[in-house]
C-alpha positions in Angstrom: 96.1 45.0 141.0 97.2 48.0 139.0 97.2 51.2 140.7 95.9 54.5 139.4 99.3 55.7 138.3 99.9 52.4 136.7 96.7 52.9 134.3 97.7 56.8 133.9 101.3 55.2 132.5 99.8 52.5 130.5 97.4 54.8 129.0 99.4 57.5 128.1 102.4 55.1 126.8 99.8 53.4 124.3 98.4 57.0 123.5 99.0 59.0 120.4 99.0 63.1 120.1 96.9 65.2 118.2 97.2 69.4 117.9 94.1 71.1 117.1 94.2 74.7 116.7 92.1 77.9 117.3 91.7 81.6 117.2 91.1 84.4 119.7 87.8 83.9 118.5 87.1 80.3 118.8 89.6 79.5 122.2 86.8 80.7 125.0 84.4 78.2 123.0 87.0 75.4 123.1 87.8 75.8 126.5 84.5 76.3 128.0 83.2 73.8 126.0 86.1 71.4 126.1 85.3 70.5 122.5 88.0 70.7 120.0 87.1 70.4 116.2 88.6 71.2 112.8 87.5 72.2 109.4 85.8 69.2 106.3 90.1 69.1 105.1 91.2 67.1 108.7 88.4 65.4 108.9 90.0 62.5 108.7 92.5 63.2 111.6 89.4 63.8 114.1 88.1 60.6 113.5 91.9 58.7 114.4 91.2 60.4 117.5 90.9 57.6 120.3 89.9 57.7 124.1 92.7 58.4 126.1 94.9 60.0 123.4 96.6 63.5 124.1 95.4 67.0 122.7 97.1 70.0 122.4 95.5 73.6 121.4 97.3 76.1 119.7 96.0 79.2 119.6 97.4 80.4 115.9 97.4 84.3 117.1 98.9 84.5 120.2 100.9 80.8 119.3 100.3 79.8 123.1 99.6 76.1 123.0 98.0 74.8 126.1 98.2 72.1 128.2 97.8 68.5 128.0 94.4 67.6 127.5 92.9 64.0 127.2 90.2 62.6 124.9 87.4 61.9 126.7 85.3 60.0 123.5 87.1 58.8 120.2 86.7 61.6 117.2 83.5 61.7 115.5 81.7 63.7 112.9 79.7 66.8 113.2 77.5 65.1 110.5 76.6 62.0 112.6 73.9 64.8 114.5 72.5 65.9 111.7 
C-alpha cells in the first residue's frame, strides 16, 4: 500500500505547471477565493489545466509569485455557468 507521501510524489511527478497572473487589484480575490482565472486569449491554457497540476500566481506589480498551489478541479470555462 502506497503511503501518503508516495501519492504526493506520484502526483506531483505526473503533474504539469501552469502560471496565472494578477494585479494588486485582483490578488485578495484570488487568494481568498482560491480561484485563479485568465482573460478569452488563454482560454485554452485553463482548460489543459488538470487535477493535481501545480499553479503559480504572479502578481505582475509587485512581481512576487507565490507559492505552490495545487488544482483542486481540472480548468473549465466561465461560460459553462452561464
Amino acid at each position: 500500500m502506497a503511503t501518503e507521501t508516495q501519492r504526493e510524489h506520484q502526483m506531483t511527478e505526473n503533474a504539469k505547471a501552469h502560471i496565472f497572473v494578477c494585479t494588486n487589484k485582483t490578488e485578495p480575490e484570488c487568494l481568498k477565493r482560491m480561484l485563479f482565472g485568465t482573460s478569452k486569449l488563454y482560454a485554452d491554457d485553463v482548460l489543459s489545466v488538470k487535477s493535481g497540476d501545480l499553479l503559480f500566481l504572479l502578481n505582475v506589480n509587485s512581481t512576487v509569485l507565490h507559492r505552490i498551489f495545487r488544482a483542486k478541479s481540472d480548468g473549465v470555462s466561465f461560460h459553462q455557468f452561464l
